[in-house]
VOKE-186490 format. One record per residue (C-alpha): x, y, z; residue in one letter. Coordinates in steps of 0.02 Angstrom, whole numbers, plus 50000, padded with zeros to 5 digits. Layout:
N
XYZA
...
***
This chain:
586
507794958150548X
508564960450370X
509564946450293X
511074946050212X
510174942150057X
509184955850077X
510494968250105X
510814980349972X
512554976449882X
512944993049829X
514455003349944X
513485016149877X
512885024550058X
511255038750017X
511535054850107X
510375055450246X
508785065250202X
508405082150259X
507025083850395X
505315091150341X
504385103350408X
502315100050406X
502395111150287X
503645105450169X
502885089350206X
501325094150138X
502145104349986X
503055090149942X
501505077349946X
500325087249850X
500565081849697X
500475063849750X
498795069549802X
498405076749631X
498985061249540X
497685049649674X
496405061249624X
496375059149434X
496395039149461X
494965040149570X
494105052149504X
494245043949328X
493655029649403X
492255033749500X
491725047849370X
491075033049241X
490535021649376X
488795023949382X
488755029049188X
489435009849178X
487685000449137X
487145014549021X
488905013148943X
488644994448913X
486764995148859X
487105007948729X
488784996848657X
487574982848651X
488354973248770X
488014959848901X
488354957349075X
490074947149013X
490464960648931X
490084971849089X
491024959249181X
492404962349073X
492414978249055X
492784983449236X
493904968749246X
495014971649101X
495434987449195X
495884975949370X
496774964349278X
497784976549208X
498214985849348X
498574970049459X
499934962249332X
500764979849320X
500724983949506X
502114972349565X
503244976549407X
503034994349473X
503364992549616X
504784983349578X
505584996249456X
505525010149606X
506674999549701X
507975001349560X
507565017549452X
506975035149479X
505315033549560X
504645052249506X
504895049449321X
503865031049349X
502595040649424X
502625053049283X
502505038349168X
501135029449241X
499945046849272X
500275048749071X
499985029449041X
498235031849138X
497645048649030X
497805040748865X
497165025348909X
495445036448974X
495575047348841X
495385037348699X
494185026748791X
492845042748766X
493005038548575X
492385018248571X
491365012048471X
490804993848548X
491344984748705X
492864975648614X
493594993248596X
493364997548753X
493984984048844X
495384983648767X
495865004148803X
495294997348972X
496884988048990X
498065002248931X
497285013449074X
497374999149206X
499345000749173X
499225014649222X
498125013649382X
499475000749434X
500735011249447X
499705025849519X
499105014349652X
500855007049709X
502075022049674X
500905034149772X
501025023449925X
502775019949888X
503325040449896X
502195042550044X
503355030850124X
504855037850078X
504355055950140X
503445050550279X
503895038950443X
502455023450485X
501945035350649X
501655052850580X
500865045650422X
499285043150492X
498885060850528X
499485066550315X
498445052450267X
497195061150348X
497435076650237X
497535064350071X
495955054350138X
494875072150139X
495665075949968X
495175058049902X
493425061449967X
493175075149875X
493555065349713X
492515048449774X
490915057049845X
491085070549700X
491395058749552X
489955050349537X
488785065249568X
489845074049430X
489605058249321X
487995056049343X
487575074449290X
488825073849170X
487955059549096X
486255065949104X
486795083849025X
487935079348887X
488275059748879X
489325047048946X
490895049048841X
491165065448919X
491615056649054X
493255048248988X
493765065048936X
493615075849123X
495245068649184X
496325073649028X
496615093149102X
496705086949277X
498135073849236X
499215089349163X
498885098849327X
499475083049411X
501105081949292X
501575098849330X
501285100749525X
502405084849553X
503685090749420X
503865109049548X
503415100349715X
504125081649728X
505835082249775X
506415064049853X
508185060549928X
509545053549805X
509165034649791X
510865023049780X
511425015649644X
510844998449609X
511064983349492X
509404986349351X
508934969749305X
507404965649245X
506604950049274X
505824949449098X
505554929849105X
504484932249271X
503514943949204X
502974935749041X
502364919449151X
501444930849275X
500484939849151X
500044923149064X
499514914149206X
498484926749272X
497844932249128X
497184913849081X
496694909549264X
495514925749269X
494974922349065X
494564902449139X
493314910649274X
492454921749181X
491964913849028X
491724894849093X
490104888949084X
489374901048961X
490744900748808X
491334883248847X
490914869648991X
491964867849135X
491934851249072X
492894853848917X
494354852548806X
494574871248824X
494404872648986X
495764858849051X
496904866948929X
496784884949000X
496984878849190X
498334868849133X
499334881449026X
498814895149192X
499574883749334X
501184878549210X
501514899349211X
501064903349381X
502244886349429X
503614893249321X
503454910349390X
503724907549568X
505224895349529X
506024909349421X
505554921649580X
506934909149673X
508454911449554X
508374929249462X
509234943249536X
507854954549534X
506284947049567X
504624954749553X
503874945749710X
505384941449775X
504824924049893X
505944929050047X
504424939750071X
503324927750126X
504604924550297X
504054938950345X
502384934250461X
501734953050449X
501844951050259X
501184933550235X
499564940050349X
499434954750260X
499284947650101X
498154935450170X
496874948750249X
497194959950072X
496534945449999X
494904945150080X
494674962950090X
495004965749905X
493524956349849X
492224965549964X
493134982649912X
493154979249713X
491304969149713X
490314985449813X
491154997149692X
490494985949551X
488794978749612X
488154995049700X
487865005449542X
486694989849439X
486094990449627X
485395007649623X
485005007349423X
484464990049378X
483524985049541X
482825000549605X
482795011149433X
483755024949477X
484615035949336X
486595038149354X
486325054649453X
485195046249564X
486405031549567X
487615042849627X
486835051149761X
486215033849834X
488195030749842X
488645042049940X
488325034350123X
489445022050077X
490885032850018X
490605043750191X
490565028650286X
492335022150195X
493135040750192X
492905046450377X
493455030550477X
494895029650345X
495205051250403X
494785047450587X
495725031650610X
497365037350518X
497555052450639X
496965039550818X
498545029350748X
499595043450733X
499115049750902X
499375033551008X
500395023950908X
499035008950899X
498575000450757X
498064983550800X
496264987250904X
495934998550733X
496104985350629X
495174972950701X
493714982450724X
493484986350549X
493774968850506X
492304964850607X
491314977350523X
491854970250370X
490914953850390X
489294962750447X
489134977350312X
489394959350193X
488324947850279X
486964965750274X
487064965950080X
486524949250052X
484934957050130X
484644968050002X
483034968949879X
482474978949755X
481174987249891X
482214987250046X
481895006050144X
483375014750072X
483625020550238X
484225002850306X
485315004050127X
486085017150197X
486595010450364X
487184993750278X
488455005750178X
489175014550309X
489464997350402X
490234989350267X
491205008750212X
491895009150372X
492624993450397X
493384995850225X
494175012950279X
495005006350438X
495744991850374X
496084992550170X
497655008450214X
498165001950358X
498644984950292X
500074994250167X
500615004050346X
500874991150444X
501894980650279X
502654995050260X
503424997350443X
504164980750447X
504814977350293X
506784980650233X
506884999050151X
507764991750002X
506414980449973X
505014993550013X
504194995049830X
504174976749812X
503184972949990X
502054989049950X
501464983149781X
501384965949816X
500114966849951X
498984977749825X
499314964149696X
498644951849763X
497124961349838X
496884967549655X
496894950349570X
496024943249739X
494734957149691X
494844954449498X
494504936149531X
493094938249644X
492274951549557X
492264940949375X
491694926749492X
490414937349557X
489784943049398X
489714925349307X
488664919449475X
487714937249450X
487194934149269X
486444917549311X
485724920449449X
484694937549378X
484514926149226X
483644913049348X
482504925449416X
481744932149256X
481564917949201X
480494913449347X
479704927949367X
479064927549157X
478534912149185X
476814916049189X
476714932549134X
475764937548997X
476014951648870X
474654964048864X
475174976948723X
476494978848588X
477694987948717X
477464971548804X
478084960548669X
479444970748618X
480114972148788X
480024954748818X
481104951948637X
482614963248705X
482704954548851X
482774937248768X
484454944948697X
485314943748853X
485914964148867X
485594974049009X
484054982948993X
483705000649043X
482574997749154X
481565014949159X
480995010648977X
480354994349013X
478304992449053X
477854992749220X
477284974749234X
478824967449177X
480114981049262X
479524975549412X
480094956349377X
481824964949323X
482124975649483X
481794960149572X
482824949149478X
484224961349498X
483854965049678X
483824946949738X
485394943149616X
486544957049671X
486024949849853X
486624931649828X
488184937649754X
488614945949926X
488714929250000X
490484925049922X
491254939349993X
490744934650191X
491664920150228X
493294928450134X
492974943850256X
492834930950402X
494574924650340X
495144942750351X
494474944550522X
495774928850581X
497364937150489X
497254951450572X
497124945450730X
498814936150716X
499484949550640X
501294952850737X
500784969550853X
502434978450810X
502614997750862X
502655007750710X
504415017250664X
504845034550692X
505845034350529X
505575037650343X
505995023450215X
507505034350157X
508155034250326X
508065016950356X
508675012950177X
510205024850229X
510555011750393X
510304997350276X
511835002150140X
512995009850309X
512594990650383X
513214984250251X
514814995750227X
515124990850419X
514954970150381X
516354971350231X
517234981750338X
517324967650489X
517604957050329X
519224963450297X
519804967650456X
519384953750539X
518424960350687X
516764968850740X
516474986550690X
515014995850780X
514845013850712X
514695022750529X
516485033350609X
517225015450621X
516715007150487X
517465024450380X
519075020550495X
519115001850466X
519075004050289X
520735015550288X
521485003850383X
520984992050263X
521475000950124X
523225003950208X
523644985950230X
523064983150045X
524364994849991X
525764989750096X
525214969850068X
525494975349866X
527174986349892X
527744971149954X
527364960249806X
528154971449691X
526704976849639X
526874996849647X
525745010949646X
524675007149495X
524134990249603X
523985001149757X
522655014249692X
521814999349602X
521454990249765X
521085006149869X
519775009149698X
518884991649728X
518784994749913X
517955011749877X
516665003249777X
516104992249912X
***
């Protein structure tokens, strides 16, 4: 049930939206579907070039770490400030924005030099990916109702396969053939097609006018408390000790901005998370589930690839290959499932079941070792792909479906926030817990080895360094003691993500089991403003008004005893048309 306080203030009603045909529908989403495939496929195009990226910039697993994080980080402060600016401005020119935001960013990422640079371009295109990642959903929404979009999600899910299962293969050979900063520079022509397909296809209904205020304040403290929380947890205990100086001053500075954030979130006009949110039970589980999903999602995007290179020596063709069960797995349940909850109209039983498989494909990765039988690889990604597919969508749907209209960009992005930072946290986590623990097994496994040749001792000298080796060049002897130091790390690592998944498993099973809507966001947001035109209405009149046709006839009545009320007073005709003016803008 929407507030008052939630109610749109504008007397600004939308016109209702023209139906769709299927196959305006899809005409009008495909070049949403363009703009999803240059993020992923800029992603997952340099994903398993990543530890040859970082070995050749002479970096370390921090700056691995960091590298892939910079990009989350990015992305998660900017989603909810998207989000929040397509509740107030035009969203196809944000979207426009953010797709060209993205492109530079991975552009000029192709030209750096060392890992500082390319963190730092890293950020720029995770400003991007924020806003790809919540306005996509966000249009989706408006074109499509909660119960048909299963099916087109279908259709997007196939497209978004294409780009997942063909990006790394096409990265990997791309690598191999020519190097990895051509890599950076595949998305720049595919970004234009983007540009132009939504600037001939995307037409969205008028949105009313609202109030643009940006809560400037809130997002300054956001982006400093996160930024310093995640900065805290990667670098403690190998720049500075937990126990330090440093440290108490970064967690203290970090909670002071989150603190100050969410008590600015109570008194600006527009916030960015606004808290009324978190009444909602659906969106308060959501988030909670997003949470523990986010972290599995992010750390098998990240871990897989020094999986497949580090521990088992593949190169980034093979790596991307040896993907590819998981990114099956993860694609069809995320095709099948959207068009079973289109069909019936059930989302719940989905859901759960994925969750479940959730905390088994987890709990199977901690399994892993450097010589586990590919084959049972295989079937550990398609258990934990799955899961992911059936529940990570389907979490925005069911936010989405009970959630104000007016507030729709705000409850979309938010529950991507926070399983972006949830992920950027655990992932950084991950990798700090990763770095030691690989560092723990070399050091036991060199413990009594000896060197046997020059190759030996020169080998032994680069690793001392603490970079990430490239593993086919080391001597067989010692590449063993690396695969299996990378093996058994990437394994322990898993365990952090189980328990979160269990937690994700419990959300959704409280989760309220409300049918989904037969109508679009623009719809709905057109009920929301006529609501409110029919509650000033009873305002004035003084009694209950049921219909759009009466709330249009109380307001000329309204407007007639206005006038007559001001005749009386003396106050003319000028005093007349100003009144009948002010009711007109309510």
């Amino acid at each position: 049930m929407t507030s008052v306080a939630d109610k749109p203030t504008t007397g600004s009603i939308p016109a209702a939206p023209a139906q769709r045909t299927p196959r305006e529908v899809i005409i009008a989403i495909s070049g949403l579907v363009v703009a999803m495939f240059v993020a992923v496929i800029s992603g997952t195009v340099v994903s398993t070039s990543m530890p040859l990226i970082i070995a050749d910039l002479g970096g370390d697993q921090t700056a691995y770490t960091w590298v892939i994080t910079a990009s989350l980080l990015a992305m998660a402060v900017s989603t909810p400030i998207w989000g929040k600016l397509a509740d107030l401005v035009n969203r196809k020119a944000l979207l426009m924005a953010a797709i060209g935001l993205f492109v530079v960013g991975t552009a000029i990422a192709g030209f750096a030099q060392d890992t500082t640079t390319l963190i730092a371009v890293r950020v720029v295109q995770g400003l991007g990916a924020g806003g790809l990642m919540s306005l996509v959903m966000i249009l989706i929404a408006v074109i499509i109702s909660p119960r048909e979009r299963g099916k087109y999600m279908g259709f997007v899910g196939g497209i978004m396969a294409v780009a997942t299962i063909g990006g790394p293969l096409l990265g990997g050979v791309i690598t191999d053939a020519w190097g990895w900063r051509a890599n950076f520079f595949l998305p720049v022509p595919l970004a234009v097609i983007a540009l132009i397909v939504i600037s001939r296809t995307l037409h969205l209904p008028p949105m009313p006018k609202r109030p643009v205020k940006i809560d400037y304040l809130g997002i300054v403290l956001l982006a400093v408390g996160v930024s310093l929380l995640l900065i805290w947890v990667s670098l403690g205990g190998s720049e500075f000790e937990w126990d330090s100086m440093t440290s108490y001053v970064m967690i203290g500075v970090s909670a002071l901005a989150i603190i100050g954030f969410i008590v600015t979130e109570f008194f600006v006009a527009e916030p960015i998370v606004p808290m009324t949110l978190f009444k909602n039970r659906t969106f308060t589980l959501s988030v909670i589930a997003s949470v523990a999903i986010g972290v599995s999602m992010f750390a098998t995007s990240v871990f897989l690839a020094q999986y497949f290179q580090l521990a088992r020596g593949a190169t980034p063709t093979e790596s991307g290959l040896m993907t590819i069960p998981m990114i099956v797995g993860q694609m069809g349940a995320s095709i099948v499932i959207g068009a079973l909850i289109s069909k019936f109209g059930k989302w719940k039983p989905f859901m759960l079941l994925g969750s479940v498989l959730v905390v088994a494909g987890a709990y199977l990765m901690t399994t892993l070792s450097y010589d586990t039988d590919y084959l049972w690889v295989s079937v550990y990604m398609v258990v934990l792909g799955a899961g992911l597919g059936m529940v990570m969508q389907n979490l925005t749907l069911v936010v989405q479906n009970d959630t104000p209209a007016s507030q729709l960009g705000a409850a979309s992005s938010n529950v991507n926030f926070f399983r972006t930072i949830a992920g950027t946290i655990g992932v950084t986590v991950m990798g700090s817990l990763l770095a030691t623990q690989v560092g723990t097994h070399i050091t036991s496994g060199l413990k009594n080895y000896t060197p046997t040749s020059p190759e030996d001792v020169d080998a032994l000298k680069g690793l001392a360094g603490g970079g990430i080796p490239h593993v086919s060049e080391l001597p067989d002897g010692i590449r063993v003691i690396i695969e299996n130091a990378y093996g058994n790390g990437i394994a322990d690592v898993f365990w952090v993500a189980v328990p979160l998944a269990v937690l994700s498993v419990i959300a959704i099973a409280f989760l309220p089991n409300k049918a989904l809507s037969t109508k679009t966001s623009a719809e709905q947001l057109k009920e929301e403003f006529e609501q409110v035109a029919i509650d000033l209405a009873e305002a004035e009149i003084g009694s209950p008004v049921s219909s759009s046709i009466q709330a249009v006839e109380a307001d000329a009545a309204a407007e007639r005893s206005t006038k007559t009320a001001t005749r009386r007073r003396g106050g003319g005709a000028h005093a007349a048309d100003t009144a009948s003016t002010e009711d007109g803008d309510r």
